[in-house]
N, C-alpha and C positions, 0 to 999 in steps of 0.2 A: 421341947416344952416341959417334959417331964422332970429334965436337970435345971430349969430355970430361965430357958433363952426364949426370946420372947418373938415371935412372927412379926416379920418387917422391918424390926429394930437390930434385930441379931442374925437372921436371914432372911433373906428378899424372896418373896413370889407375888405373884397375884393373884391367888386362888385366894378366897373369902378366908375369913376366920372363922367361922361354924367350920368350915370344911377341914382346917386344922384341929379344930376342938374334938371333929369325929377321929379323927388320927388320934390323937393325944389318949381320946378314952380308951381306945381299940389298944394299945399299946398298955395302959393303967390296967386292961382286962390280960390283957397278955401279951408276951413281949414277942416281936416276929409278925408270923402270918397270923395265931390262932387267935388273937384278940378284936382284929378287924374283922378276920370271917363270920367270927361271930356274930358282929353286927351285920356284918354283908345278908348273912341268914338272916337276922331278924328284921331287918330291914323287907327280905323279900315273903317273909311271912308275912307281913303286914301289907304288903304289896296286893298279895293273893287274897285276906280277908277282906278287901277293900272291894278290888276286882270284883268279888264273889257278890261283894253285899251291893255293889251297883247293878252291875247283869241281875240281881234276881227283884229289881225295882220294875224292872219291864218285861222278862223273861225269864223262861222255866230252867231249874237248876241243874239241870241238863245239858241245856242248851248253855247255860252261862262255864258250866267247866267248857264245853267248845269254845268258847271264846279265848278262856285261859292257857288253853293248850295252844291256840293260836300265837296267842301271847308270847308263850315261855319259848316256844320254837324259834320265833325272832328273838327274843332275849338273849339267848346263847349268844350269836352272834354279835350284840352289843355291849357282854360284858366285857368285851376285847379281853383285857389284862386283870382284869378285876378290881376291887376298890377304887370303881370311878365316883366322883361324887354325883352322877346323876343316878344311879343306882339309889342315896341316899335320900334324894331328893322327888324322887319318883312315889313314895306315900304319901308326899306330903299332898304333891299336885293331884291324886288322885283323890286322899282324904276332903282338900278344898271343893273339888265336884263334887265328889257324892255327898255332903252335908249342905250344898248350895241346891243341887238337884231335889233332894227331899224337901227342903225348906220351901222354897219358890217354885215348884213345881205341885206341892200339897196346897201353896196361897193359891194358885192361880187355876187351879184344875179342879178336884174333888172337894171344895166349898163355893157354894153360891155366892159369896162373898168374902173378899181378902179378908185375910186374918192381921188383924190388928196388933198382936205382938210382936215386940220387933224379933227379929233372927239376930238376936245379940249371940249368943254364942258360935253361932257360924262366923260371922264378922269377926268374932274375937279370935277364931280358930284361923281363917284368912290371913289377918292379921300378923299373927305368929307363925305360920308358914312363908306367910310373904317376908316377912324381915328373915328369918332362917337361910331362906334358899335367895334370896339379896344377895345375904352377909356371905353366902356360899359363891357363890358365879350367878350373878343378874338375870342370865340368860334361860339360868336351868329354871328357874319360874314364870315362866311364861306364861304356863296353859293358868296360873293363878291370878296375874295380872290381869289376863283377858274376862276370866270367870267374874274376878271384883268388876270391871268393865260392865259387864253383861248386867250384872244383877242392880247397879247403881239404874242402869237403862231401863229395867224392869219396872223399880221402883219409882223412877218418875214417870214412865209412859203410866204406868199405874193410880199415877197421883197420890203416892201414899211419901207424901213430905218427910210429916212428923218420922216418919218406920227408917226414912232414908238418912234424915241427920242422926238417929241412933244408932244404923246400922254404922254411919263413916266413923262417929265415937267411938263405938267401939273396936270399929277396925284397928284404930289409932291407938288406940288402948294396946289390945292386943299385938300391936307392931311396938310400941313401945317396952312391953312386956320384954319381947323379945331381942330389944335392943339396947334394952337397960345390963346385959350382964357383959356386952361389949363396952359398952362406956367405962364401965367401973375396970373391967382387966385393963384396958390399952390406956386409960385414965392413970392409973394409979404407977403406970410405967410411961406416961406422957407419949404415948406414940398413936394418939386417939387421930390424929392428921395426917400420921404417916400411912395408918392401916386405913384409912381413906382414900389415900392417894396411890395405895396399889390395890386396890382394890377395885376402887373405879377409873379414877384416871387412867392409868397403865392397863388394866382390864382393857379401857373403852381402844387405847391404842392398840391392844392386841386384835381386838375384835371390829375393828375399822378397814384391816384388810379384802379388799372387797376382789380381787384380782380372781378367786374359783368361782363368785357368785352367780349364780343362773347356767352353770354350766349343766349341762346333759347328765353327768355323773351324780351332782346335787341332787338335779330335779328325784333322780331315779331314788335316793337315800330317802328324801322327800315326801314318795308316794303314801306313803300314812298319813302324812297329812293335809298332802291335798283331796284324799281320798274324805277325810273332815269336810273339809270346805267344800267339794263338790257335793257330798252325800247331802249336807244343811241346805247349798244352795237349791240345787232341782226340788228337794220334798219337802223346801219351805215356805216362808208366805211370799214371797220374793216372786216365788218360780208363778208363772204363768203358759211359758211356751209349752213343756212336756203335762199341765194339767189337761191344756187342750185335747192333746194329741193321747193321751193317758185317761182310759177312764175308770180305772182302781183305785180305790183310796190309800192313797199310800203317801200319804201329809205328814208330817209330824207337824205337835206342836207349836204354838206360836211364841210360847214363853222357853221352849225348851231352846229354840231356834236361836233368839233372843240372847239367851245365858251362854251358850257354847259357840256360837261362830266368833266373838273376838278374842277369845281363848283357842281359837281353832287359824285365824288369822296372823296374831300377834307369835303365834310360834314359830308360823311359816314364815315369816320375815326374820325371828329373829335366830332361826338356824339355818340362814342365810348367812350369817356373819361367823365371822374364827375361821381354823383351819378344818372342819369339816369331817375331824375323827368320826369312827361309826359310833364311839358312845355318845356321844351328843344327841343321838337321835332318840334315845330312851326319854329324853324330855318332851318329843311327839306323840308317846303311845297314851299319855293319860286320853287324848283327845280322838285320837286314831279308835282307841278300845271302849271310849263312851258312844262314839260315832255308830259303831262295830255295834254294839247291844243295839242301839236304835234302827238300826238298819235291819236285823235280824227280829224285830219285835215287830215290822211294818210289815215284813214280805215272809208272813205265815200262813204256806209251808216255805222255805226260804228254794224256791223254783228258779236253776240257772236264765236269763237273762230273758224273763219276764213281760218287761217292757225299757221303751229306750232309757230311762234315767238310771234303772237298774243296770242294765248292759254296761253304761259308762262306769257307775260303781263296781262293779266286777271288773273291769280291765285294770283298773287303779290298787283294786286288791292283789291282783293275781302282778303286777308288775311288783308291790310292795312283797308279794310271800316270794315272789322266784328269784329277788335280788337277795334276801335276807335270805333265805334257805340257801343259798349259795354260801352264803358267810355264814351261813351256821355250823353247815358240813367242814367249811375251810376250819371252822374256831375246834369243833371235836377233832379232827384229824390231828391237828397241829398238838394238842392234848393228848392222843396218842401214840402219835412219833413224836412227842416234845425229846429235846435233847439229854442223854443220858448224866449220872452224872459226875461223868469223865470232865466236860467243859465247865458244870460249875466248881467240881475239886480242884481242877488247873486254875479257875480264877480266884477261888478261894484262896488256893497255897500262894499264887505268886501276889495278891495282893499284901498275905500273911508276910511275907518275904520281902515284899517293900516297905511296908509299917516296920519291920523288926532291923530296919537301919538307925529309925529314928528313936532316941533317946526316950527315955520315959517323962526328964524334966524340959524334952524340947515338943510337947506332944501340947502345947497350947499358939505354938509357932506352926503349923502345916496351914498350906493353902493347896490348891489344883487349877488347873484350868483343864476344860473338855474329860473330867473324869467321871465316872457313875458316883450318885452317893454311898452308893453298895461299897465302896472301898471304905469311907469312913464308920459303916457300921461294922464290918467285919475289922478294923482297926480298934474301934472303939476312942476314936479323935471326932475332936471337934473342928471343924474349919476356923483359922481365924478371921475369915473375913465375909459380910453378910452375903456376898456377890459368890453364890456358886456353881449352880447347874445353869443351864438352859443362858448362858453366859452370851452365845455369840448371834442369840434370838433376843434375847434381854438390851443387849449393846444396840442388833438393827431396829428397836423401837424408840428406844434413847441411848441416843450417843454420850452422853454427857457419863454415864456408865461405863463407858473406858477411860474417860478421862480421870474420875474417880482411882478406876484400877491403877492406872499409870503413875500417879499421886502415891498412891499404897505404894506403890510399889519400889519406888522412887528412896518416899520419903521414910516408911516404916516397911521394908521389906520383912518379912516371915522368912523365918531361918531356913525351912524346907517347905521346896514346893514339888509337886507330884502333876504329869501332863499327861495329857492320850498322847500315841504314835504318831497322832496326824494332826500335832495342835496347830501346825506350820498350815495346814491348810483351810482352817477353820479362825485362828484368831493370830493372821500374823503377827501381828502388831505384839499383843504378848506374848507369843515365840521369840522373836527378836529380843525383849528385854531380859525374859528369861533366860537366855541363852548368853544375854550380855553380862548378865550379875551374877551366876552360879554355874555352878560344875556338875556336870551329869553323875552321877556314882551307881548309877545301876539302869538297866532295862530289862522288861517281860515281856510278855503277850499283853498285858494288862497298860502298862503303861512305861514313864520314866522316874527315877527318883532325883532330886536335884538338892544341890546343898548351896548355899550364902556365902560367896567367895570372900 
């Protein structure tokens, strides 16, 4: 992006365009690792102020670093690989509660009567999270989608009309804000339909595969947030069974209840869907860790399993800490036996060694199938074609995707093409043409190098 090529028109993904725009700056900040970490850092600085400043709306600042440490101990484990974008997207969702929480919890609770001003700048703040983390992967805003949900509910059980067409105004506003610097980039390079159409269409195909959904495995990733929906359901107004049998006040709110179960809902359905990576789940904890202070605010001194609705909530925690404390051990270990760097200098050199066949003036002609991108950056080439990674995941969601390739390939073949060892068994089809039109001139560990017969 930074040499001028433009997402979706010059390479193909489906990841959002904010989520490119954070690459692009991470990279403008510094080239490699250091300019992303940076934000990866500031990102999770901002994570922790959030945290802090919700936990100490209901509870002691004591008590709220416990929650955070809670937090961060399952983090590790989620940041898998690092620079995922729900990493990124995780202030956002957190930021939208706690400015909803103070808003609509100060209307409805410590004045004898709603406050008449509208909550324009929460709505506007909404607003521009919700387009952001959209434009990023749909999915990662969830717990925001549910929050706006809640608080529209609010405001009409409420009867406060007039509060609630300002409040959608300026949602609108503020989603527009945020939607306005997309139009103008993908506008101005005409691919405003294209970045649409992988962004959600191809998105929605990828995340249609329903084949892991409700598996055992899930549920267990899960437990954060159904640990949300069970804690709201038993100590809300809903619950009747355990008030009977319960004679502690241990209620929550009716408006809090209200704002966080379809944010607490709408997540658990919608990280249901995709392949089910562990970072996906960092888009659970806004609601898991707002759930978490509530729960810790009602049952003071927090006394193991109390009574029964308690008891249920403890099982669902201790299932979420001993899955994720599993994967967190695994995440440090692997950190500290990570591999030396014997195997990244082998793949370094021998990538170096397949790049240094290819001419300096044929260095706009390379194409690959089944290779890392990691070869084109340590080459310093560009692909010529927008079809590159995730090629034979990309093909089983649209076929029409090879037919393209086969076309290129066909019709405008690229003088050099580069393949993993195993392309024969991942994309036969272009194995065979590959193998049909050019001549192998080198192998590595890394891959093959091939030239345009």
């Amino acid at each position: 992006m930074l040499n001028g090529y433009i997402p979706y028109r010059d390479f193909y993904d489906l990841k959002g365009p904010y989520f490119f725009f954070i690459q692009a700056l991470g990279q403008l900040i510094g080239k490699g690792h250091v300019g992303i970490f940076i934000l990866q850092v500031i990102s999770l600085f901002i994570t922790l102020i959030l945290l802090y400043k919700t936990g100490r709306l209901y509870i002691s600042g004591r008590k709220t670093i416990g929650v955070i440490i809670f937090f961060l101990l399952a983090h590790i484990s989620m940041l898998w690989g690092g620079n995922c974008l729900e990493e990124f997207t995780l202030p956002l969702n957190l930021l939208v509660i706690y400015s909803h929480l103070i808003i609509f919890h100060d209307q409805y609770n410590t004045r004898t009567e709603p406050v008449r001003d509208t909550p324009d700048i929460t709505a506007l703040i909404a607003g521009i999270c919700f387009t952001v983390t959209t434009f990023s992967k749909i999915t990662a805003g969830a717990p925001i989608i549910g929050i706006i949900i809640g608080a529209v509910i609010l405001l009409l059980m409420h009867r406060q009309f007039k509060e609630l067409g300002f409040y959608i105004l300026y949602f609108i506003f503020g989603a527009m804000l945020a939607l306005f610097p997309l139009l103008i980039y993908y506008g101005h390079y005409g691919a405003v339909l294209r970045m649409l159409y992988c962004t959600f269409v191809f998105g929605f195909k990828r995340s249609s595969d329903l084949s892991n959904a409700f598996s055992p495995e899930l549920e267990v990733k899960l437990a954060g947030v159904l640990f949300s929906i069970v804690f709201l359901l038993v100590h809300g107004p809903l619950n009747t069974l355990f008030k009977k049998a319960d004679d502690t006040n241990t209620d929550i709110d009716k408006d809090i209840f209200i704002l966080l179960l379809p944010a607490s809902v709408i997540t658990y359905i919608v990280l249901h869907l995709g392949d089910g990576f562990i970072y996906y789940f960092i888009t659970g904890m806004p609601c898991l860790l707002t759930a978490l202070i509530l729960f810790v605010k009602i049952y003071d001194p927090l006394i193991l399993f109390k009574n029964v609705r308690q008891s249920i909530c403890w099982m669902l925690l201790f299932v979420f800490a001993f899955h994720y404390a599993k994967e967190s051990v695994n995440t440090v270990e692997t950190f500290i036996h990570r591999p030396d760097n014997e195997f990244q200098e082998n793949y370094y050199n021998n990538s170096v060694n397949m790049g240094s066949l290819i001419p300096e003036f044929d260095r706009n002609s390379v194409f690959s199938f089944d290779i890392d991108m990691q070869w084109y950056e340590i080459n310093d080439i560009i692909p010529c074609n927008r079809y590159v990674v995730n090629l034979q995941y990309f093909i089983a969601l649209e076929p029409s995707i090879e037919d393209e390739l086969i076309r290129f390939l066909y019709e405008t073949p690229p003088k050099w093409i580069i393949t993993s060892n195993t392309l024969q068994d991942y994309l036969p089809t272009m194995d065979a043409i590959v193998k049909e039109k050019y001549d192998c001139l080198y192998q590595t560990d890394v891959g093959l190098v091939y030239l345009l017969r």
